[in-house]
C-alpha positions as CSV (number, residue, x, y, z in Angstrom):
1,X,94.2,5.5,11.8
2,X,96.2,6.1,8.8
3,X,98.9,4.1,7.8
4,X,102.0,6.3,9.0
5,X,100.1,6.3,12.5
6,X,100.2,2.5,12.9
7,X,104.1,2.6,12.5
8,X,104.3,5.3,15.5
9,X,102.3,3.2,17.2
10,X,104.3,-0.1,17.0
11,X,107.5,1.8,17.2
12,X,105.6,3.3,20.8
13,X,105.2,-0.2,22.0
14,X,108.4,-2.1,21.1
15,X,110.6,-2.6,24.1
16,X,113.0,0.2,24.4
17,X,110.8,2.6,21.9
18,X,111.7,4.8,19.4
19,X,115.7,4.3,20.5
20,X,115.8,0.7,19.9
21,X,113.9,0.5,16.5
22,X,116.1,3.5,15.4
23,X,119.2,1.4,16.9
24,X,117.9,-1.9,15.0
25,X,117.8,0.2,11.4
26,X,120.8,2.1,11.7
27,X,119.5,5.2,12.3
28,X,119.6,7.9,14.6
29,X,116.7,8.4,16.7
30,X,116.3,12.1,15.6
31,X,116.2,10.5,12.6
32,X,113.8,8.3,13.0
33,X,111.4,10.5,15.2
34,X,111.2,13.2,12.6
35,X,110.4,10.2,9.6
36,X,107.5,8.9,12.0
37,X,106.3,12.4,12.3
38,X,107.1,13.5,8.7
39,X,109.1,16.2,9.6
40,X,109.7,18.5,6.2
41,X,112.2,16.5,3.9
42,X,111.9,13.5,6.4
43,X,110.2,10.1,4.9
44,X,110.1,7.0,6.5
45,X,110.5,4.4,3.5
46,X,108.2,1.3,3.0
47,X,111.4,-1.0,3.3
48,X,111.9,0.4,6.8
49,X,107.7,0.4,8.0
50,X,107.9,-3.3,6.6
51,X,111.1,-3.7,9.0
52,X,109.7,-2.2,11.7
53,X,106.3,-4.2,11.6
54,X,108.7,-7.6,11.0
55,X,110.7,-6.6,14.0
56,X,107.3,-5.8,16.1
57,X,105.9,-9.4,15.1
58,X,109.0,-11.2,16.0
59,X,108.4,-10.0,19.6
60,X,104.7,-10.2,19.8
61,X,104.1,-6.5,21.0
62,X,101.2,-4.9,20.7
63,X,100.1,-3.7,17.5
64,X,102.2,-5.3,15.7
65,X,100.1,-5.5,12.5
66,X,98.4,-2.5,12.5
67,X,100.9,-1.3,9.5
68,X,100.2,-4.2,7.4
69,X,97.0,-4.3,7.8
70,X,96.7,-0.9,6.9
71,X,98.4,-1.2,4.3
72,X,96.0,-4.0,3.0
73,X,93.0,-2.0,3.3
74,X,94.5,1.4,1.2
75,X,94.9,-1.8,-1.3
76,X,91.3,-3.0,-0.6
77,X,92.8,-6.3,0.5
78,X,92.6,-8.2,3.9
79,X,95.8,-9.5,5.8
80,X,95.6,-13.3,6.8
81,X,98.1,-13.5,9.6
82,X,100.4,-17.0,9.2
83,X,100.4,-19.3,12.3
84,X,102.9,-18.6,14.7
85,X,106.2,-20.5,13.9
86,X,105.2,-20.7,10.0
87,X,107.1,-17.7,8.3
88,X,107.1,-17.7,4.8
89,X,110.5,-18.9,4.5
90,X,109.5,-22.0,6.4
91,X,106.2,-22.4,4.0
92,X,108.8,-22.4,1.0
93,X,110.1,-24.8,2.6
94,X,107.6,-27.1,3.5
95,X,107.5,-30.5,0.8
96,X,104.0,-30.6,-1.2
């Protein structure tokens, strides 16, 4: 799976689909459908795949971190996954 396929794939799965990630970015879902599927002249921007990923993982739906974790890998990296409830605003937060 390449990295553009593990955003379809959590858009797919997020409740209401493709309609209510494209609602949640401000976008149409024409829009939208023809960034996932790069359409000619149609790119979905990193800012918006890291959106859709954070928006996936507040919910819990499946495959939530197949785009960061793909992402990782094309950087020969791993992703370590935070506890649940520890966000790294809440790590920046955290005395020590």
């Amino acid at each position: 799976m390449d990295v553009l396929d593990s955003v379809r794939r959590a858009v797919r799965h997020y409740p209401g689909g493709l309609d209510a990630v494209a609602l949640r970015l401000g976008k149409s879902p024409s829009t939208l459908e023809k960034e996932l599927r790069a359409a000619p002249q149609y790119k979905l921007g990193a800012m918006d795949a890291a959106e859709i990923a954070a928006m996936c993982t507040q919910l819990g739906t499946p495959h939530a971190l197949d785009y960061p974790t793909r992402l990782a890998e094309h950087c020969s990296a791993t992703l370590l996954p935070l506890p649940q409830g520890l966000g790294l605003a809440q790590q920046r937060e955290m005395p020590g």
